[in-house]
N, C-alpha and C positions, 0 to 999 in steps of 0.2 A: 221495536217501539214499545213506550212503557204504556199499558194496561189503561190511564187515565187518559192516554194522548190518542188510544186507540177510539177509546169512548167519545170521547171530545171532537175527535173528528167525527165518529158517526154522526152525533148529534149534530156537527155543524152543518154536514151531507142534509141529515132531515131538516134542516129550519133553513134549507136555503130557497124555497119558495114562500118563506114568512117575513119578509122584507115591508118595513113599513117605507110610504115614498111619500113623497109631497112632487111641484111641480118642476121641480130641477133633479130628482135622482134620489136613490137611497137617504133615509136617513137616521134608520136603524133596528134591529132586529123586533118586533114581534114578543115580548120574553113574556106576555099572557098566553101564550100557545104552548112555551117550550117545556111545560111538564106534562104534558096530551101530546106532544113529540115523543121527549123523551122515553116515556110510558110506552109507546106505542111502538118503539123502536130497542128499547130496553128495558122492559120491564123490571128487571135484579136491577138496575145499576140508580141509586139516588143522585138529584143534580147538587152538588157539596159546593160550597166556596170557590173550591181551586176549579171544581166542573167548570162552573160558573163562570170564573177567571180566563179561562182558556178558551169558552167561547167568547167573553169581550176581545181578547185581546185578537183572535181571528178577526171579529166584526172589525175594530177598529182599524184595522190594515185592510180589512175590505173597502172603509170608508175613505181611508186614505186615500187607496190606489182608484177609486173614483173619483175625487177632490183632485187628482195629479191630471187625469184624464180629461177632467172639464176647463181647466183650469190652461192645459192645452189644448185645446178646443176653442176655447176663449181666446186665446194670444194667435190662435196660426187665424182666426176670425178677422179680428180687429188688424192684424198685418196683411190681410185680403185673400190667405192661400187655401 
């Protein structure tokens, strides 16, 4: 695993109790925290662009795969199961 991917996950590991919600579920990462993470978790390593990049694009597949979740949740609801 490359060096950036390695980082990137740690970092997604530490901000995954920084979840902002409202009253239906997630609805998106926290990113006032994520240099007091990262710091904390990394001191050497700065959050760059591509960091950056790499943890939206985890978020956004997180939000996804909740949106697929409720969304079935909704439909087996409304069909009574």
């Amino acid at each position: 695993m490359l060096t950036i991917n390695k980082e990137a996950k740690r970092l997604w590991d530490g901000m995954s109790t920084q979840w902002r919600t409202d009253g239906f579920g997630l609805v998106g990462l926290d990113y006032s925290v994520m240099r007091d993470v990262a710091s904390m978790l990394m001191p050497e390593v700065e959050i760059t662009p591509r960091r950056f990049a790499k943890i939206q694009g985890l978020e956004r597949a997180a939000l996804q795969r909740q949106r697929k979740r409720l969304e079935k949740k909704s439909t087996e609801s409304a069909a009574g199961t």
